[in-house]
C-alpha positions as CSV (number, residue, x, y, z in Angstrom):
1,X,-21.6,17.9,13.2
2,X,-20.8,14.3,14.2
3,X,-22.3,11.7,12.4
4,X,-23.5,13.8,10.0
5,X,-22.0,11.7,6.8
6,X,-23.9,8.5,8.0
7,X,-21.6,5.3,9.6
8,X,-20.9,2.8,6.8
9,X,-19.2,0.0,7.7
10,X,-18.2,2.2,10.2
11,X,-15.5,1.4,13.3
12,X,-15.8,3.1,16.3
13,X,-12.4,3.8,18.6
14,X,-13.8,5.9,20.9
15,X,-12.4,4.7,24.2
16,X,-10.0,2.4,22.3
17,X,-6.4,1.8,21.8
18,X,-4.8,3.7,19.2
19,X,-0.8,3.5,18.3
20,X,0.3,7.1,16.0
21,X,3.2,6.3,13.4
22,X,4.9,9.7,12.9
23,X,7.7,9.4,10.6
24,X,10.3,11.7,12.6
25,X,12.1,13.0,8.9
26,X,8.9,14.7,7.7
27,X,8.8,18.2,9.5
28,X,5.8,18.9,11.6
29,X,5.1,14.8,11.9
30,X,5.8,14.8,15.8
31,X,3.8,17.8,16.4
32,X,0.8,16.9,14.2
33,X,1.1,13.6,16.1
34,X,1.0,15.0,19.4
35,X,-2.0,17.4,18.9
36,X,-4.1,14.4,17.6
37,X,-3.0,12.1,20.6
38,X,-4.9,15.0,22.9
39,X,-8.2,15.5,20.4
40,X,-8.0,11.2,20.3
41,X,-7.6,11.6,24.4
42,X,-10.1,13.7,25.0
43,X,-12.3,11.3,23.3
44,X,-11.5,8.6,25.8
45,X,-9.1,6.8,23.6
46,X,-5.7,5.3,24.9
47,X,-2.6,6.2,22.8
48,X,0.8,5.4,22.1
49,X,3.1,7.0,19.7
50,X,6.2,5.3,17.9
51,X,8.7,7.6,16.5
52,X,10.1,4.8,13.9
53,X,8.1,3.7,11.2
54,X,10.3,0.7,10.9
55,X,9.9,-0.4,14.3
56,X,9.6,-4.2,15.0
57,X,6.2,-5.2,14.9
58,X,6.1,-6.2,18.2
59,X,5.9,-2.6,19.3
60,X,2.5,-2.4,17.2
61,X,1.0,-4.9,19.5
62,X,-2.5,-4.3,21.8
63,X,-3.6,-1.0,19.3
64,X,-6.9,-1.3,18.1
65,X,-5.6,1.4,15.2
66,X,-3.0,2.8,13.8
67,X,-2.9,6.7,13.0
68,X,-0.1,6.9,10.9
69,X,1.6,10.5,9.6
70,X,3.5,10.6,6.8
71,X,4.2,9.6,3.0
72,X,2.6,6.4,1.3
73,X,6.4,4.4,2.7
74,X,5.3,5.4,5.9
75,X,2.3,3.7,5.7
76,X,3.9,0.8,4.1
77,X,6.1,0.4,6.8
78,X,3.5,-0.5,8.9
79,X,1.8,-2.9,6.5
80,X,3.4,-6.1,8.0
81,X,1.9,-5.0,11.5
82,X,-1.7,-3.9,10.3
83,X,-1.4,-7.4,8.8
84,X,-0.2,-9.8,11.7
85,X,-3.3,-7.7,14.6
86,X,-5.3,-6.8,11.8
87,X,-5.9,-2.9,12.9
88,X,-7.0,-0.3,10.8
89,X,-5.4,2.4,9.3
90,X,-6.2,6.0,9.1
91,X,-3.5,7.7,7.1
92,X,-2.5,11.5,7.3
93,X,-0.6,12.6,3.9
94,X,3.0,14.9,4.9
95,X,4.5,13.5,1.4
96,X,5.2,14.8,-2.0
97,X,2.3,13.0,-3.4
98,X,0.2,10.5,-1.5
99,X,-1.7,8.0,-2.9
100,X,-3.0,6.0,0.4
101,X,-3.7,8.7,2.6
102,X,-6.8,10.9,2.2
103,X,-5.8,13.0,5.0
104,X,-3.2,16.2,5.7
105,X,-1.5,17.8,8.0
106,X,-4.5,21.0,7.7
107,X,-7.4,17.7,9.4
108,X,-8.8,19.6,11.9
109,X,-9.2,18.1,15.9
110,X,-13.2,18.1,15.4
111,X,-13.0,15.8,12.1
112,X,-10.6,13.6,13.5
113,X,-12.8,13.1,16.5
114,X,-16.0,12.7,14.1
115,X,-13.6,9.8,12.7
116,X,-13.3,8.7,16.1
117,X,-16.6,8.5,16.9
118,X,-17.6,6.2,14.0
119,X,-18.3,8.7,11.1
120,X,-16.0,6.8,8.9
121,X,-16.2,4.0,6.2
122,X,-13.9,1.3,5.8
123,X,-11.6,0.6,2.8
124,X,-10.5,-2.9,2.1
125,X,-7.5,-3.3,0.1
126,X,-6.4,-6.7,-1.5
127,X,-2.7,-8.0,-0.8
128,X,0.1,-10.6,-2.5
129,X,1.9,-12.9,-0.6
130,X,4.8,-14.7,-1.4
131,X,5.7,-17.9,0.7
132,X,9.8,-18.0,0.7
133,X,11.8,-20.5,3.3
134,X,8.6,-21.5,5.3
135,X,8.0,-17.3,5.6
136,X,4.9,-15.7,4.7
137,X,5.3,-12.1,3.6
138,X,2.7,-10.3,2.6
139,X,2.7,-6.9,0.0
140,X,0.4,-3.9,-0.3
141,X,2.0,-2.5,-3.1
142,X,3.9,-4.9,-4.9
143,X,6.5,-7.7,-5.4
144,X,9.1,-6.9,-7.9
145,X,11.6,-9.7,-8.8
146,X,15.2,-8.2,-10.2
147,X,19.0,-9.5,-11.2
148,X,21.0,-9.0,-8.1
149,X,23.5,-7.8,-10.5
150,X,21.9,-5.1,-11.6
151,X,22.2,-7.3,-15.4
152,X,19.3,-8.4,-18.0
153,X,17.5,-11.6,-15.9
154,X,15.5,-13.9,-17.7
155,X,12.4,-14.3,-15.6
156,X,9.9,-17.6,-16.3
157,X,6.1,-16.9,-15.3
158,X,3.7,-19.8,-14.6
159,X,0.0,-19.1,-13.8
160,X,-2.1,-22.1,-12.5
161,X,0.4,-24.3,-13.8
162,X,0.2,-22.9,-17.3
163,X,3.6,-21.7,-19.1
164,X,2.7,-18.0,-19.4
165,X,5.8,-16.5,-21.1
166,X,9.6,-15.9,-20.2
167,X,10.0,-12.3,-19.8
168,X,13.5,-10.8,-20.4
169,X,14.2,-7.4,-19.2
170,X,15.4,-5.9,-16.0
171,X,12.8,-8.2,-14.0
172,X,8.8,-8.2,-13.4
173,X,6.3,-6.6,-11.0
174,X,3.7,-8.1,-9.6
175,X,1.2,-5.2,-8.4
176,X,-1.9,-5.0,-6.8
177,X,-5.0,-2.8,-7.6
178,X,-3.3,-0.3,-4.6
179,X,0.2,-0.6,-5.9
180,X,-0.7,0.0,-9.9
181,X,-0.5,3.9,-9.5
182,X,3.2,2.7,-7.6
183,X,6.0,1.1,-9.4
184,X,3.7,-0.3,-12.1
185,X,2.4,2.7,-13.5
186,X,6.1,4.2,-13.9
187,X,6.6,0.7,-15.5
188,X,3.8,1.6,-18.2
189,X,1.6,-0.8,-16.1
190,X,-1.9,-0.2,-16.0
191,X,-4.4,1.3,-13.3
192,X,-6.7,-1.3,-11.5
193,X,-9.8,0.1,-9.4
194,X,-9.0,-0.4,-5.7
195,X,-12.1,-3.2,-5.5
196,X,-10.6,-4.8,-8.6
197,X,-10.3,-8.9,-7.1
198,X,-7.1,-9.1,-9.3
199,X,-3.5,-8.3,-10.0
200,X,-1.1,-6.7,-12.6
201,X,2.2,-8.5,-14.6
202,X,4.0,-5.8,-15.6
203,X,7.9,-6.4,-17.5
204,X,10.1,-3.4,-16.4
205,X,11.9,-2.2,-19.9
206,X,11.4,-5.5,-21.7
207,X,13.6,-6.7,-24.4
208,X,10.9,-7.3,-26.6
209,X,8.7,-4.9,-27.2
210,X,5.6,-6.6,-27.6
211,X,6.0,-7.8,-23.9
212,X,3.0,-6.0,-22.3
213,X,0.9,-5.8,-18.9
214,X,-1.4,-9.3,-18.0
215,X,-4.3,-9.3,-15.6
216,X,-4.6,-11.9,-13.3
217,X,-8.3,-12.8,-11.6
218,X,-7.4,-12.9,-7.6
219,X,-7.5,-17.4,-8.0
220,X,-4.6,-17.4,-9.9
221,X,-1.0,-18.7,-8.5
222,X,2.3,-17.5,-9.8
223,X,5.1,-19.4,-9.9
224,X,8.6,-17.6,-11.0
225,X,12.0,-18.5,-11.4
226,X,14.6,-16.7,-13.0
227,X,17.7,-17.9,-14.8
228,X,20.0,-16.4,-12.1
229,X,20.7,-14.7,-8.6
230,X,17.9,-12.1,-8.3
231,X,16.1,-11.0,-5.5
232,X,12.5,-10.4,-4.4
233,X,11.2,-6.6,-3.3
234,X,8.8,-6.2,-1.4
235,X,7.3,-2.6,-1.2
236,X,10.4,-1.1,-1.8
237,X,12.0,-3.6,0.4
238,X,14.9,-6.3,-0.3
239,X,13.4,-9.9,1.4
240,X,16.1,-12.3,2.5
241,X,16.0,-16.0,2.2
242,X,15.5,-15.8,-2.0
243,X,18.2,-16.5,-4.6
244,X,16.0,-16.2,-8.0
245,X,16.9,-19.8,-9.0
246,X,14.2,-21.6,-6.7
247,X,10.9,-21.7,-7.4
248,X,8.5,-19.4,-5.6
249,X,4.7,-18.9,-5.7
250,X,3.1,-15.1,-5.8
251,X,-0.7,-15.1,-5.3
252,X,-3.7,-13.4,-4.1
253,X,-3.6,-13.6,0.0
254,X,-6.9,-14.3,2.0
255,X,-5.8,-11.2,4.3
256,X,-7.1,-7.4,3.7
257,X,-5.4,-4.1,5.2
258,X,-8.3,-1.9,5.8
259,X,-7.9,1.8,5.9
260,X,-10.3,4.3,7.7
261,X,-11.8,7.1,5.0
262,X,-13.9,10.3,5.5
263,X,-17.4,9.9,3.9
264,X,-16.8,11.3,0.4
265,X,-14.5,9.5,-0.3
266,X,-13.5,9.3,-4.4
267,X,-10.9,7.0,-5.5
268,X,-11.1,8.9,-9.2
269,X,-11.3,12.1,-7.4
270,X,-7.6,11.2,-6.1
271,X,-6.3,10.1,-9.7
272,X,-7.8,13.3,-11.1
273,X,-5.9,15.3,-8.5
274,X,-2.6,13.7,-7.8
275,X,-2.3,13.0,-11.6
276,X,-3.5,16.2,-13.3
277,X,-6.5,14.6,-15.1
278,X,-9.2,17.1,-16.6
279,X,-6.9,19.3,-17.7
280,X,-8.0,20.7,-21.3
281,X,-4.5,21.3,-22.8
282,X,-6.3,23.8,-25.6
283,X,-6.9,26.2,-22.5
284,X,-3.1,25.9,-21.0
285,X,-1.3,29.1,-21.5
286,X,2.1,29.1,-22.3
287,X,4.4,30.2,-19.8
């Protein structure tokens, strides 16, 4: 029954605007997408659908939300939009594992309505941003600074003006509390709470092997330059207008994405799941 979890910090989009995201490679995206366009229509809502995650934002503009369907680079991909109208997200899962999304493919057309309606909470989730050529760009996940030759690149690490260390390896990442069970946990990094107001260092395959993970507090300002061409990455993407041998700054950014969640809601309830936790490996039978 509707409402029946309770609103906290709830939005409402009854009767609003609301863009769907369906990633057209991940079968069953389009017509998931087009059987929640008519539950979201018959709630009064407007909607729009966009085929290409990777459209230009400018096709995200005048949507109150954003329903996207597909894997945690889906939602990514429309990161830079939630930013720049600052619409919520609510995320429906069709990838391998899923981290972002609490959602599948099996959400029912009365539960998505209930989210409709209100019977939601809202998740904030801290971001980086990186200031490169006068352009702001801002990460969910992380920033990950490499060699654009694929070689061992010396990378130099300030933090509030401080000299932290100069890590040599195949480059750094620079990961939020959303982004540590990304490319920082396969880095050996470790797992920050989603409310954590801080951010990872993590060395990927370090030359020295006491090189290990620093946490940040959400004040502090990075400033990185590396010893030759490398490039910045910024959830998974390539950004232009860097050559690794100017100075750039990496911090904490004022701005939030905010994702819509069911009551119920259990970050450790995901880790547990998506990472096999709980298992007692005395009671695993050998195949």
């Amino acid at each position: 029954m509707r409402g029946e979890r309770g609103n906290i910090n709830s939005v409402k989009l009854s009767n609003k605007k609301i863009l769907f995201v369906a990633n057209a490679e991940k079968a069953g995206a389009g017509e998931l997408a087009e059987r929640l366009m008519a539950a979201a229509a018959k709630e009064g809502a407007q909607t729009r659908l966009i085929a290409d995650p990777r459209a230009d934002c400018s096709a995200f503009a005048g949507a109150d939300a954003f329903c996207v369907i597909g894997g945690d680079g889906t939602i990514l991909s429309c990161v830079p939009a939630a930013v720049k109208f600052g619409a919520p997200i609510f995320a429906v899962n069709l990838g391998k594992l899923g981290f972002m999304a609490t959602f599948t493919d099996s959400i029912s057309d009365e539960s998505f309505a209930d989210i409709l309606g209100g019977d939601c909470a809202v998740d904030s989730r801290l971001l980086l941003e990186a200031e490169i050529g006068g352009e702001t760009f801002y990460a969910l996940n992380e920033f990950a600074v490499k060699s654009r030759e694929q070689t061992v690149v010396n990378v130099s690490v300030k933090a509030n003006g401080e000299f932290v260390a100069l890590f040599t390896g195949d480059g750094v990442i620079f990961s939020t509390p959303t982004g540590s069970t990304a490319y920082n946990m396969s880095a050996g990094g470790p797992l920050l709470h989603p409310k954590a107001k801080a951010f990872a260092l993590t060395s990927i395959c370090p030359h020295t092997l006491s090189n290990r993970s620093i946490i940040f507090d959400d004040s502090t300002v990075i400033e990185v330059i590396c010893d030759r061409p490398s490039s910045i990455i910024r959830d998974g993407v390539p950004l232009p207008l860097w050559d690794g041998l100017t100075p750039i700054k990496i911090k904490s950014s004022q701005k939030r994405v905010n994702f819509l969640r069911a009551g119920g809601y259990s970050h450790f309830s995901i880790l547990r799941t998506k990472l096999g936790w709980g298992e007692n490996p005395r009671e695993t039978k050998n195949a």
